[in-house]
C-alpha positions in Angstrom: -31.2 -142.6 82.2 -33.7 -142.7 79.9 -33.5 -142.5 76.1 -35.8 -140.9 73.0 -35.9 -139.8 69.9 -35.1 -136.8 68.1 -38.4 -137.6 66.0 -40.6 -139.2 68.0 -42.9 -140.1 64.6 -39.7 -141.4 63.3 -39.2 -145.2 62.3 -36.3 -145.4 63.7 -36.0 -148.2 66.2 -33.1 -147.1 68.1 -33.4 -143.4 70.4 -30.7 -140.9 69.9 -31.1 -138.6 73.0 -30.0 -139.9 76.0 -31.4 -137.8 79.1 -30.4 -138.3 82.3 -30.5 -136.3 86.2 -27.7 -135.1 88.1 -26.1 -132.9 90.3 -24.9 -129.3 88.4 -21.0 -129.4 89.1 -18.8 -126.1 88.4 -15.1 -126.4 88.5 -12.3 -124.2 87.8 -9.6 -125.6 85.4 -6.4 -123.9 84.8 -6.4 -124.5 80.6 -10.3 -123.7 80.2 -11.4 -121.2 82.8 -14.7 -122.1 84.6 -16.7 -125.0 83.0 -20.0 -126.2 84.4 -21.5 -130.1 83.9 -23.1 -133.0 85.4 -21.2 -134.2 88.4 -21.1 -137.9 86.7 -19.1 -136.4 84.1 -16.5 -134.4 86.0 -15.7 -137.1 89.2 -13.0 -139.6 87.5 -12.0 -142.3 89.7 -8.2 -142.0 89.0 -7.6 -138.3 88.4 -10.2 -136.9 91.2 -12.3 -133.4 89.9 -11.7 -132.9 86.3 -12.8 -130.8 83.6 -15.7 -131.6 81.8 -13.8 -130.3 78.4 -10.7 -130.9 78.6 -10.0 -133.8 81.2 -7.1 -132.1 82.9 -7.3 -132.4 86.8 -9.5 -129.3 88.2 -10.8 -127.6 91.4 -14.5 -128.1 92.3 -15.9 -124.5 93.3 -19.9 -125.2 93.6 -21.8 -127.9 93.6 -25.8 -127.7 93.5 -27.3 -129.3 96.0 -30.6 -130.0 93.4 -30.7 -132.2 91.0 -30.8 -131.4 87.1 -31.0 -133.3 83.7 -28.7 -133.6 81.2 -28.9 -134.5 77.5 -26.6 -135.8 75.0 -27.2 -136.8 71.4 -25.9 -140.5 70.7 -25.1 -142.5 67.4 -28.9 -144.7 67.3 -28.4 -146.8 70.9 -24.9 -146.0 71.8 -22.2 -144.1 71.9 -22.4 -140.3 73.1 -21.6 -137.7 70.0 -21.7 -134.3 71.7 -20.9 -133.0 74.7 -23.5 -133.0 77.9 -26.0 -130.1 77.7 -27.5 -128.8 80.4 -29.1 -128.2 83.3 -32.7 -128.5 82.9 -34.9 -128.2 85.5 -36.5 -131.5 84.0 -36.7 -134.4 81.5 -39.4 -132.9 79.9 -37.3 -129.2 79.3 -34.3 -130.8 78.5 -35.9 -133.5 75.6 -37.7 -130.7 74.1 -34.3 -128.3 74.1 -32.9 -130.9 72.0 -35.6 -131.5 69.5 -35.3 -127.7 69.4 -32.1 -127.6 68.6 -32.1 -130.3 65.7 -35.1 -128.4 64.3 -32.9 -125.0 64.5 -30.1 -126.7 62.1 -33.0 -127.5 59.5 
């Protein structure tokens, strides 16, 4: 995992874009539908396959066998705030999707 900055000119001293790779999970749950994320995100330890939204147990339908990256924006050095976004087909793509996004709600 690596972290960044949504301004990288910023002072800030903490990032607040965590980016990290993965394998691009899709799974069907029964309350959302189909919902695609980062494998990391949808293997839970005591449940088995669940849904990246909702959490409810699900059913694993495709799994890429390629790796992808993920981004998520974070309070300054911590804790995730939104949901993962992704796949990119690299770090580069995906950091530059989120600045793009930030600048779109200016």
């Amino acid at each position: 995992m690596t972290w960044h900055r949504i301004n990288p000119l910023a002072k800030a001293e903490l990032p607040d874009i965590e980016i990290w790779p993965d394998l691009h999970v899709t799974v069907k749950c029964r309350k959302c539908g189909i919902r695609t994320g980062p494998e990391g995100m949808i293997n839970d330890p005591d449940k088995g396959v669940v849904c990246p939204k909702c959490g409810k147990k699900a059913k694993m339908t495709q799994c890429s066998a390629e790796q992808a990256f993920f981004y998520w924006f974070c309070v300054p050095g911590c804790t995730p705030v939104s949901d993962p976004c992704g796949p990119y087909t690299s770090e580069t793509e995906a950091l530059d999707s989120a600045r793009a996004f930030v600048a779109d709600l200016d």
